[in-house]
N, C-alpha and C positions, 0 to 999 in steps of 0.2 A: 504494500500500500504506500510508502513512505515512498516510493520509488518515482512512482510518475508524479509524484507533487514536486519533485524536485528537476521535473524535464521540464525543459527550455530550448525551444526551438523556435526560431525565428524566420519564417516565411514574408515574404511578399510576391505580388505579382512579374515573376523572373520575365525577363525577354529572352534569357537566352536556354535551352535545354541541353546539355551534356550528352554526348552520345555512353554509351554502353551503359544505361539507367543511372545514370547522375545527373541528378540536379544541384547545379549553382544558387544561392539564396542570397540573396540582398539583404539586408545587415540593417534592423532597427534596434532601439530601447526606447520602451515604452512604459511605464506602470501606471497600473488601470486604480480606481477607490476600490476600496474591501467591502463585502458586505457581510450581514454578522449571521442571514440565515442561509440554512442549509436550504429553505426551498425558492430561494432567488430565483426569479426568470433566467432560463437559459442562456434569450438573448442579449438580457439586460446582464448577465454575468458573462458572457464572452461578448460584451460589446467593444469596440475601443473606443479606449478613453477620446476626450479632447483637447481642442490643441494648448488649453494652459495649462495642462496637465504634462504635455510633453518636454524633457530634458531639456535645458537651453545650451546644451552638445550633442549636437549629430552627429550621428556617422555620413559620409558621403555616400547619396543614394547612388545604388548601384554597387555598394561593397559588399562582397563576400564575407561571410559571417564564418561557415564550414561549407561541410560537403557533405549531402545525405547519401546513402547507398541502398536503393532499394532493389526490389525482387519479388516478383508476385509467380504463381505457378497457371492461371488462367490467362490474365491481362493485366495490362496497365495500360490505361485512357488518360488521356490530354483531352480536355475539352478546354477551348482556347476562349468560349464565349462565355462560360461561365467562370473558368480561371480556374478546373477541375482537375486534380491529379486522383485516379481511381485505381488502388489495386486488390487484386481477388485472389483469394484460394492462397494461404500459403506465404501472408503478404508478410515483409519483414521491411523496416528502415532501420539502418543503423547513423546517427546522428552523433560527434564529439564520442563518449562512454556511454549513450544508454540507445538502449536497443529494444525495437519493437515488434514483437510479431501479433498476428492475426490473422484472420479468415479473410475480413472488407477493412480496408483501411481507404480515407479518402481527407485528400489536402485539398481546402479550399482555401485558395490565395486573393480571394475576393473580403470576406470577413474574417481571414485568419485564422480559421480554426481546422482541430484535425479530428477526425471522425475515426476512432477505430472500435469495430465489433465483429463477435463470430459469423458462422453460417448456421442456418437452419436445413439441416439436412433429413433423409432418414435414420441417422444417429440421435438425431437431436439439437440441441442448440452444441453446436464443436468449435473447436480453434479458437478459443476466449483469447480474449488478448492479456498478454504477459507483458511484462514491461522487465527489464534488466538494467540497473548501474550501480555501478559499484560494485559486482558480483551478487548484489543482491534481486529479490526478484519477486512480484507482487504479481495476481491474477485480477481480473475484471470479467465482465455480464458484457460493459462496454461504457469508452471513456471519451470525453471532450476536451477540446488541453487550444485555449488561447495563447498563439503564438508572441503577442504584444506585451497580455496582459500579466502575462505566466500564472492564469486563475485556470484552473480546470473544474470539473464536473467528474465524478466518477461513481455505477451501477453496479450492484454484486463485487466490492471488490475483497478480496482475499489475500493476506499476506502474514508475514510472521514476523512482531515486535521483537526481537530477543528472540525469551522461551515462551512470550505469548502467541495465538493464532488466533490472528482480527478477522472478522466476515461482517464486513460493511456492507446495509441499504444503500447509501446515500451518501458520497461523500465529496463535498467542496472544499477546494484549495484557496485561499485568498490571497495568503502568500507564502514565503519561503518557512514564516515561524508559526503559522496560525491555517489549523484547518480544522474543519466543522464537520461532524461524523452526526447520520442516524439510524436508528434501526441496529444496533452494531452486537456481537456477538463473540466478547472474548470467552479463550477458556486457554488450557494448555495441553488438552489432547487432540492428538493428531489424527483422530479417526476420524470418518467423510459424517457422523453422524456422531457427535462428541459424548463424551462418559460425564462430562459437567458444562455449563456456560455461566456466563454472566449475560444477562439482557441488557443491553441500555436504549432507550429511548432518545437522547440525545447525548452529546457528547463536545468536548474539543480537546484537539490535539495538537502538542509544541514536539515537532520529529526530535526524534531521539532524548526526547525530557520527560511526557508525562500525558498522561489521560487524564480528563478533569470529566466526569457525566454526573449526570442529575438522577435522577432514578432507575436502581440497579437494584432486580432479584436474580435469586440464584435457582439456574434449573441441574437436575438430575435425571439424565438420560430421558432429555427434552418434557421430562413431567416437572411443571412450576414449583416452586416451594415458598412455605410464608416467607423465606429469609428476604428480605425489602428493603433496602438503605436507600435514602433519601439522598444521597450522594455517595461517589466513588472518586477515587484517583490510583492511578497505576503509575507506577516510575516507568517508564522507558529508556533511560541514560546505560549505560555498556559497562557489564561489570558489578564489582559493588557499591552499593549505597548501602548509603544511612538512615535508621527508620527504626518503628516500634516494634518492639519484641511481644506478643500477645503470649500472656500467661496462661500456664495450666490452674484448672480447681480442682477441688476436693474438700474432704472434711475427716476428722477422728473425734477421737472423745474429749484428748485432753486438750488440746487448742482449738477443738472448733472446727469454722470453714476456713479454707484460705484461700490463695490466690500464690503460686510459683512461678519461677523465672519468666517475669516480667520486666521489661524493660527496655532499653535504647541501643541498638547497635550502630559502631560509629564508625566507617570507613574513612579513616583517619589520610590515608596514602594507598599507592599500590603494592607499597611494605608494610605496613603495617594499621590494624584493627581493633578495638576497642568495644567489646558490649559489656554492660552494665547491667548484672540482671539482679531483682528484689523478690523476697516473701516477706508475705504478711498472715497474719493467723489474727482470728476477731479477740481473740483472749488476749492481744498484746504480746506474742510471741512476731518476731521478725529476723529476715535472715539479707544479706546485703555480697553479691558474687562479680567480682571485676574477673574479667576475661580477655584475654588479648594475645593475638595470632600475629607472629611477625618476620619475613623472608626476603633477604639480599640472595639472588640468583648471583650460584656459583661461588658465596660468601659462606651465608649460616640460614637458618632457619627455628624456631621456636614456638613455644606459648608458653603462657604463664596465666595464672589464677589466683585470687585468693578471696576465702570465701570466711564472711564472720557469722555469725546467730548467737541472737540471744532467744532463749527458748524458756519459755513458762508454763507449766505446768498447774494443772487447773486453777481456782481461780480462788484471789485472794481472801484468807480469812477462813476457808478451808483447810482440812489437815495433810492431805494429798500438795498444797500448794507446795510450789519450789521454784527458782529461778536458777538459771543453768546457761553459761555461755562456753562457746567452743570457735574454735576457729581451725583453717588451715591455708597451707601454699604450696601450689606446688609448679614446679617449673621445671622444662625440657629445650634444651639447649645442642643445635647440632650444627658442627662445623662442613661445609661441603669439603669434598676429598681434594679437590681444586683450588682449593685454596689457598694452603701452603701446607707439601707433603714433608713440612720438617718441623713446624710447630701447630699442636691443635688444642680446642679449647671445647671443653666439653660440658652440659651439666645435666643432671636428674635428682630432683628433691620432691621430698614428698616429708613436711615437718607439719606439727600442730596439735591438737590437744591430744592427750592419747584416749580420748570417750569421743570422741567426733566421730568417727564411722560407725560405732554403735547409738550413738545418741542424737545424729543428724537425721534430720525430718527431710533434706534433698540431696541422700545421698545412696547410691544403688546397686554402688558396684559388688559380687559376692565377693570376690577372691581377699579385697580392702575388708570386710566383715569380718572374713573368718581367721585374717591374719591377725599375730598380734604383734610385730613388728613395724616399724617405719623408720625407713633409711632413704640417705642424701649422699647424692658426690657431686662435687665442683670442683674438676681437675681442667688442669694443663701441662700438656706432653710438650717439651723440645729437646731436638736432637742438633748436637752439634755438628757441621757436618767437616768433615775432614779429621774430626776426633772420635776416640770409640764414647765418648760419654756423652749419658742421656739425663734429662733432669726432669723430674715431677713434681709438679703441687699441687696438695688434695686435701679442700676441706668437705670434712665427712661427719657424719650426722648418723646417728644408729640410735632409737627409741623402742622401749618396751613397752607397748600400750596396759598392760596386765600389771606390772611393777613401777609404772610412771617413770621410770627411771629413762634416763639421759645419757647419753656420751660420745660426744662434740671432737673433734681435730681442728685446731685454728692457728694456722692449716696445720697438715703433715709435707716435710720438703724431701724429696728424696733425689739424689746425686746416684747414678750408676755408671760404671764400666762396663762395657762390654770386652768379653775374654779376648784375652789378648798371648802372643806365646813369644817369649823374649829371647827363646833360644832355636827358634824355627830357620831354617834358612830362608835369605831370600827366594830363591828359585829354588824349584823341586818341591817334592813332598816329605812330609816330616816321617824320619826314618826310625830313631829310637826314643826312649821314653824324656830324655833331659829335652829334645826338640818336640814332644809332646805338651812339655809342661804349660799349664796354660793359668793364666792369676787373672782374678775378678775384685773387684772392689761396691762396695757398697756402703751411702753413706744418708741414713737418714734423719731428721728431728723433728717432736713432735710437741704442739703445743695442744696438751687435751685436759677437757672441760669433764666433771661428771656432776650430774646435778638430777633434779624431778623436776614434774612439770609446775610445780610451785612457784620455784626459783628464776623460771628460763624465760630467758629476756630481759630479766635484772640483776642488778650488779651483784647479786649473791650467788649468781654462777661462775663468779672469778673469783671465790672467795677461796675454793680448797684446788685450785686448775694447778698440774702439775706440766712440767717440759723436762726434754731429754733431749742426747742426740747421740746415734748407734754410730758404730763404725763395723763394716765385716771386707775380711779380707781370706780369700779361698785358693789355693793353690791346688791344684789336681791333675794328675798325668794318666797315663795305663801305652798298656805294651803287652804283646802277645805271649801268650807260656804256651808252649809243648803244642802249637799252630792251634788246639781248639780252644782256647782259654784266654780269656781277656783280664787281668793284674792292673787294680787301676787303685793306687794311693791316694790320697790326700789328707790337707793339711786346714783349718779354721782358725783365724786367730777373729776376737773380739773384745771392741774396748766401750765402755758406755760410759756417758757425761751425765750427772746430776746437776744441779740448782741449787739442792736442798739435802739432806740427810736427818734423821731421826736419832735420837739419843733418851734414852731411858733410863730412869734410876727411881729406886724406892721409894716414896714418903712414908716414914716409921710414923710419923704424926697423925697420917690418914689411913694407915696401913694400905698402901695402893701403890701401883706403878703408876708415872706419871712422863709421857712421851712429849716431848719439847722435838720444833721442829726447826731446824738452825740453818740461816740461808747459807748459801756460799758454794761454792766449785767444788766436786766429787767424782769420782772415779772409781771404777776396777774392771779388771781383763779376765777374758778365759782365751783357754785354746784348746782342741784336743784334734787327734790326728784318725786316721781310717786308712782301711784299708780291703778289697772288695775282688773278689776271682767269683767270673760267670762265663758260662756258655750255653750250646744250645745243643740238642738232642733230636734226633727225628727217624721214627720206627713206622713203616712202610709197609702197608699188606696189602698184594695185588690178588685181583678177583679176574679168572679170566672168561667164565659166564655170567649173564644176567647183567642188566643197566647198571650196576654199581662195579665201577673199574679199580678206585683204590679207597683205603683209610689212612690217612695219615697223622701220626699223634706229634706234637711238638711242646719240648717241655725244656722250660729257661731255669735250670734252678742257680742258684746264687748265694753266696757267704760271703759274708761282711763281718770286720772286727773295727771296734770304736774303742778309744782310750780318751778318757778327760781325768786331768788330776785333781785332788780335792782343794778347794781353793775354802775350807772352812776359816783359814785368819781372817777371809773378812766380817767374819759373824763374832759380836759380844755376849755376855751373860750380865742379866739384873738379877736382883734379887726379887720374888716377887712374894715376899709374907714374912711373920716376923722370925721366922727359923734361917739361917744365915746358909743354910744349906739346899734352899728349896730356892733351884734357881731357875730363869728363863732365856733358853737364848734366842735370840734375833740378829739381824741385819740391818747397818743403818741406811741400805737403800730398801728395806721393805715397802714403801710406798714408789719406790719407780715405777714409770710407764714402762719400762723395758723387763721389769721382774730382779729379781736379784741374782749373785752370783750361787753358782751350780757347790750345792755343799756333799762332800761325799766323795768319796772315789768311784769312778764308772769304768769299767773295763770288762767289755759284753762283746757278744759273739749273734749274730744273727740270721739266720735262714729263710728263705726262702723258697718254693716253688711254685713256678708259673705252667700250666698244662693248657692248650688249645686241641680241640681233636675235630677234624674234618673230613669229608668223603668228596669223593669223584663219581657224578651222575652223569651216565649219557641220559639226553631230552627224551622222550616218544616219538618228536619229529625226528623222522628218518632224514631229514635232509637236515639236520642240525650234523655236525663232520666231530667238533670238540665238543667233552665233556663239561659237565657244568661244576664249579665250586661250589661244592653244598656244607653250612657249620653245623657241626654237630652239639657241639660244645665250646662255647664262645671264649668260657674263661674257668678256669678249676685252681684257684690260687688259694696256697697254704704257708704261714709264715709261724715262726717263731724265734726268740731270743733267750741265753744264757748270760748272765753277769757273773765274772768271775770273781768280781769284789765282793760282791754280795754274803753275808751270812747266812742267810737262809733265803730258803723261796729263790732259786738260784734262775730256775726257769720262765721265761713267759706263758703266758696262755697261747695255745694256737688259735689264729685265727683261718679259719676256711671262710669263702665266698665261690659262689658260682653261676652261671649266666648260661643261660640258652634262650633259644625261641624255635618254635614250631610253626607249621602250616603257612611254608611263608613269609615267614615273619610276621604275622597277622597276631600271635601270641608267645609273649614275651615273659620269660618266670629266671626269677635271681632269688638264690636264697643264698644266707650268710646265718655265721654262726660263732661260738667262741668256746673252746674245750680248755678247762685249767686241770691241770695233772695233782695238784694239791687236796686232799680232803679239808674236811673241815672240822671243827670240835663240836659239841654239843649245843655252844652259843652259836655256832653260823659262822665264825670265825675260820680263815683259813691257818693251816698251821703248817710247820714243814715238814710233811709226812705226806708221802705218793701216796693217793686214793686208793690205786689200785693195790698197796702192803696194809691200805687199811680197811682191809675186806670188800672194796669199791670196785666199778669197773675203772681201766687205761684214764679214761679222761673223765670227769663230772662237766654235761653241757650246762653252761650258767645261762646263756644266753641264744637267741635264736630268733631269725626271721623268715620270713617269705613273701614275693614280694611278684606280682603278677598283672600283667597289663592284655587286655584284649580287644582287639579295632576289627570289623566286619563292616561288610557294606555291600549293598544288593551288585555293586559294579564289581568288587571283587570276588563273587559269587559265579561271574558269567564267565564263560569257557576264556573269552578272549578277551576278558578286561583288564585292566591297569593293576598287575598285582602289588602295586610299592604303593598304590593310592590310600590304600585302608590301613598305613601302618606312619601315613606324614604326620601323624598327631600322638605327642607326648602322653600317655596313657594316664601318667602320674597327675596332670594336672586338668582333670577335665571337668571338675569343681569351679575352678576358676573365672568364671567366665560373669562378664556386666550383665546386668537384669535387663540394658536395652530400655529402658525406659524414662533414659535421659532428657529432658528437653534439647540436650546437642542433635539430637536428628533431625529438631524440628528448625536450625537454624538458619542462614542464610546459606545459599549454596547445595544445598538437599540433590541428591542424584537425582534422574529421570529413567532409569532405564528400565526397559519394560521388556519381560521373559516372552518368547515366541510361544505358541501352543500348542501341543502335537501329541496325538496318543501313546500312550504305555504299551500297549498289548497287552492290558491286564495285569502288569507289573508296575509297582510304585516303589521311585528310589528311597533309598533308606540306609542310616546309618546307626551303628551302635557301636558304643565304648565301653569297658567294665576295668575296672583296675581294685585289686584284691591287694591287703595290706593282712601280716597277722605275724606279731610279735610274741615272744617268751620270753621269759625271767627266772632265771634259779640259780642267782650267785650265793642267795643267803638260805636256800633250801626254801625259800617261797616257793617254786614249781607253781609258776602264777600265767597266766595267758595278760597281758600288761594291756593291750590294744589287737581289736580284731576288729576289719570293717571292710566294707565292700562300697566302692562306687561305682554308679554309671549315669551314662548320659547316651543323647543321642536326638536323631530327628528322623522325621518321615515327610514326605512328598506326596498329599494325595492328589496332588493333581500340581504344574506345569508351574500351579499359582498361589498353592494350597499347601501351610507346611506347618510342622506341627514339630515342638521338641520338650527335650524335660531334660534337667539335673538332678541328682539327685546322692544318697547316698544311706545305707545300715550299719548302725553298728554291734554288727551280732552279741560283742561283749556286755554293753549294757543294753542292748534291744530296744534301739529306738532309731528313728531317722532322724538324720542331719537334713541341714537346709537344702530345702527340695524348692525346684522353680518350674513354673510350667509355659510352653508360651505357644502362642497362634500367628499365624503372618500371611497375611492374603495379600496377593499384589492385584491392585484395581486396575492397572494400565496407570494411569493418568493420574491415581491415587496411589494410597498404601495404609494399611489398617495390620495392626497389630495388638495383643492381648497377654500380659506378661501378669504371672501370678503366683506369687509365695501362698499353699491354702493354709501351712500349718505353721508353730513355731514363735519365737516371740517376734519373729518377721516378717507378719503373717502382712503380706499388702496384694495390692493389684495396681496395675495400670490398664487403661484402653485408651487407644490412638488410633483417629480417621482423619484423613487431613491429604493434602494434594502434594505431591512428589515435587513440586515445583518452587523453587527459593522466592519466587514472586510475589509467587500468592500461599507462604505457608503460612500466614496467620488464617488461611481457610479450612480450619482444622477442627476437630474436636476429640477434647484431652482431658479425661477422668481418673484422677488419682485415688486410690486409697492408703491409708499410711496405717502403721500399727499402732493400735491403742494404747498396748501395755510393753512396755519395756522392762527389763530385767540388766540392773547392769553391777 
């Protein structure tokens, strides 16, 4: 539509005609008075003006303005007496960028005006006239377009705002910034018979700025509806705008009705965004959410939020009353990779009260519920280049939502070497173990906070902040033994810096120890040395009938010796009572961020074995040549340790773990376990006597898991579907996932994409997930099952459009279910409707969402919350 309002062609009565269908056009400017209705006389609206109306600069009559290029497929007439250009069937001009086709197109160079409309055929009315410029391109019933006045006339016309689809009665040009629409017929579905409209009865339009109409109801699949605004406006401008956020309602017990994420979105630049969204609750509960989106292409990219509420709980003077505020922020920061690949700047936070995700009224996500964690990083990597050293800093943020507790890094700086070998030669490759030798350095400090959510933000979280700064330096070689054997030494030294140190001494007066913490520069070193011989093993069974060609077992075992000497001088003794012999020792760097130094002597021995076991499968397909690598057994690893310093209890516990998957990989099973060779005494205490001299079996299992994940799906069911498809999703986290009933769906920018629709054959795809968890415990002769639980999830496709899913999860130990979600999702074409529902739990809510897929018009929507009455926290 926008299209022919903005053509401009300027005819007069030519003398001269172009051969090969070109005409010459004589060269006016003219503009004609505007009139403000759409049913102005014809004539009286492509009339030309008069002569005080005319520029007091001519062009010289007789100049050429452009060059038309037409093409008709019947005829083109000249009629010289009426001053008639006539073409039929097929007719096209191309004028300057805009381009016209049609059926009957007809220049009259008498009154200036151009005539173009279909043919009526046995088809029907065909060949509507299309108009093109600027690649863009509007349809017409059939249009008038004053060469002078540059006013036109236009019937039936059709074209696309944006993401909206105009279908104009009636529409006059008057001029370049103002044209008068009626009868008109927006909506944003693309179908010849639309899934919604808007009616308007009149209207005006500024191209590419705005609809301004008078009376607009809303139709559904052309049946009218009460909906009837006494006005409308539509943006039309490219891209984003700024505009009102239309809130979601609802109600619960303890605040009432309210009104959610309402508010102003503020298209600030083409980097960056700003919406502003509010709750309000009639009890005087309110919630206040800043949001903002912001991207340098080829730079960085981000958002950020922070969201406060104050929340009250029923109503004052009641017993139930309370008042409660929470807050959070969270921010995600990404450097493009283009940017500079030798320094980058990164961040993800997620800080704020630790009851916010249980105790926020607009907040939805499961996985944030059921965590009880919340962590932050804000780092920056640079590497230096031409040196092997790299440098870090990271400030870090780690919160217990369930202990309130806090602890903060401001920042952590950390200094690295990359290995380096000072005895390599320059050319060739390193031959024996001193040209192996390779030394690393590591150098880090750290400034950390611990506090609760009390403190934090105020100056009483710098009150107990401790610092440090490490130093590690690593030397380590290896060299072959007796060609299968790999000998690989090393050496650790480490030095660590204090601030502060601890000093303790008795008060006989209070009877108590009394711990003074005294500023100043402190130190102490460790070192110990290692030493490690491994190889690798591999036993070979060939099959020479039947699809299974070999088995191959491979097995890494490995010994390892560590020596650290006892560095006890740096630990003292207080007294702690009034007996002069009842004493305590400690360390005066006990309160280091690095831990204190290693007391005791350590000289152990350690073991290992690593087992893979795999087969060789020829396919079924006879045309397949090579057999296939099939795991039988992904991983069977077994460790343990002996300390030779030790007095007792000399051995470690073995630890086994082991890995497979079946059918595919479609199911996935790891179980681990831990066998201690020690009995115990009558208390549950271990003592140093093997289990099995003290009438026991080899090992006592203390500990034990398993641990199972399983993904199916109707596609990997079918002889020749995608078998790696049902197995792209981590089993373990399928819990995790947002309730989707965000208002972020409803915001500016919303997709449009609409599913094609095509029969099943009586089959509807489908997905299901199950992931099995089931713990033991018997270190102290509990012989207890600790945690046992089952989850799944999944979804179904009844139809193309039609989709239906659940979360869910049991937990057989205490026999109940965890938070379970259920949800519905119909795609309308042009619409989108969704149904997301907690039924049980103290989570117990629902959403429903009907509203139009279109950023335009998404405040055309309707959006029904329910929230949970009763909280448990």
């Amino acid at each position: 539509m926008l299209f022919f309002f903005s053509f401009i062609v300027h005819f007069s009565n030519a003398q001269e005609i172009r051969t090969r269908n070109k005409i010459e056009i004589p060269a006016t400017d003219s503009i004609n008075s505007a009139q403000d209705s759409v049913t102005t006389n014809i004539t009286e609206l492509l009339k030309p003006k008069d002569s005080t109306q005319i520029d007091s600069i001519k062009k010289p009559k007789g100049a050429i303005e452009d060059i038309i290029t037409h093409t008709a497929t019947d005829y083109i007439k000249q009629n010289f007496i009426k001053n008639l250009i006539t073409l039929h069937n097929n007719a096209e001009i191309d004028y300057q960028d805009i381009n016209i086709k049609a059926g009957h197109i007809v220049i009259n160079n008498e009154n200036d005006i151009i005539t173009a409309t279909g043919i009526k055929d046995s088809l029907g009315y065909t060949q509507k006239p299309i108009v093109v410029q600027g690649g863009q391109e509007s349809v017409h019933d059939s249009i008038k377009i004053n060469r002078k006045t540059e006013r036109a006339l236009a019937w039936g016309t059709r074209s696309k705002l944006g993401e909206l689809d105009s279908r104009t009665g009636v529409t006059k040009k008057v001029n370049d910034s103002t044209i008068y629409i009626r009868d008109v017929i927006i909506t944003t579905s693309d179908k010849e018979i639309p899934d919604y409209h808007i009616a308007i009865d009149n209207g005006k339009m500024v191209p590419e700025k705005k609809i301004v109409a008078g009376k607009s109801q809303l139709y559904i699949a052309e049946v009218p509806t009460p909906v009837i605004l006494p006005f409308a406006y539509f943006p039309l401008t490219k891209g984003r705008t700024s505009g009102i956020l239309m809130p979601s309602y609802g109600s619960n017990n303890d605040q009432g009705f309210f009104l959610q994420n309402g508010g102003y979105y503020i298209a600030a630049s083409d980097y960056f965004d700003v919406a502003i969204l509010g709750d309000i609750y009639t009890n005087g509960s309110w919630g206040l959410n800043v949001q903002s989106n912001y991207k340098l292409l080829y730079k960085f990219n981000g958002t950020f939020s922070v969201r406060y509420e104050n929340l009250i709980d029923e109503i004052r003077g009641f017993d139930g009353y309370g008042e409660r505020t929470n807050y959070n922020i969270r921010w995600s920061h990404s450097q493009d990779s283009k940017a500079n690949p030798n320094a980058r700047f990164s961040a993800s936070v997620n800080l704020g009260s630790s009851k916010y995700y249980r105790q926020s009224l607009n907040e939805f996500n499961t996985n944030s519920i059921l965590n009880n964690t919340l962590s932050s990083s804000i780092s920056f990597q640079k590497r230096f280049v031409g040196t092997p050293f790299n440098m870090s800093s990271t400030i870090t943020h780690s919160q217990n939502t369930n202990t309130e507790s806090i602890i903060m890094s401001l920042p952590s700086v950390q200094v690295s070497m990359d290995r380096i070998y000072p005895f390599a030669p320059k050319n060739g490759p390193k031959k024996n173990m001193l040209q192996n030798l390779g030394v690393t350095y590591n150098f880090k400090g750290d400034y950390r906070i611990n506090t609760t959510d009390e403190f934090f933000f105020k100056s009483e979280m710098f009150k107990d902040a401790k610092s440090g700064m490490q130093h590690d330096a690593n030397l380590s070689t290896s060299m072959k033994v007796m060609k299968h054997f790999t000998l690989s030494p090393s050496a650790k030294y480490k030095e660590v810096w204090y601030f502060d140190k601890l000093n303790k001494f008795y008060d006989e007066s209070n009877n108590e120890v009394v711990t003074d913490t005294i500023k100043g520069f402190n130190s102490f070193r460790e070192y110990n040395i290692g030493l490690s011989l491994s190889t690798t093993l591999y036993g070979d069974v060939s099959f020479k009938k039947g699809r299974l060609q070999a088995i191959r077992h491979t097995m890494r075992p490995s010994i390892s010796y560590s020596y650290r000497p006892d560095f006890s001088f740096y630990y003292d003794e207080v007294q702690q009572s009034a007996d002069p012999l009842d004493v305590q020792e400690y360390s005066q760097f006990d309160s280091g961020i690095y831990g204190r130094p290693g007391r005791g002597l350590s000289n152990s021995i350690g073991i290992s074995i690593a087992n893979t076991l795999e087969a060789k499968v020829m396919s079924k397909d006879s045309t397949e040549t090579e057999p296939k690598k099939v795991s039988i057994l992904k991983n069977l690893n077994l460790s343990t340790g002996y300390n030779i310093a030790a007095d007792s209890l000399k051995w470690s516990p073995v630890s086994v773990n082991a890995g497979t998957s079946f059918f595919n990989n479609q199911l996935s099973l790891n179980v681990r376990g831990t066998l201690d060779p020690y009995a115990l005494d009558v208390n549950g205490n271990k003592i140093d006597k093997f289990n099995i001299n003290n009438g026991g079996s080899l090992f006592r299992l203390t500990n034990a898991g398993v641990t199972m994940g399983y993904s199916l799906s109707s596609k990997s069911l079918k002889k020749d579907g995608d078998k790696n498809s049902s197995n792209d999703r981590d089993n373990s986290d399928i819990l995790n996932e947002s309730l989707g009933i965000s208002n972020e769906e409803e915001l500016p920018g919303g997709g449009k994409e609409v599913k094609s629709t095509k029969l099943y054959n009586s089959t509807m795809p489908w997905t299901l997930r199950l992931s099995y968890a089931f713990n033991y415990s018997n270190a102290r002769r509990q012989d207890e099952i600790s945690s046992h639980s089952i989850m799944f999830s999944g979804d179904l496709e009844l139809t193309p459009k039609w989709k239906v899913g659940f979360n869910s999860s049991y937990d057989i130990k205490n026999q109940g279910f965890g938070l379970t979600r259920l949800n519905f999702n119909r795609d309308l074409d042009s619409w989108k409707m969704s149904f997301n529902w907690v039924p049980f739990g103290d989570q117990t809510r629902y959403n429903f969402f009907i509203g139009v897929k279109s950023g335009v018009l998404s405040d055309l929507k309707y959006d029904k919350r329910k929230l949970p009455d009763r909280r448990l926290f």
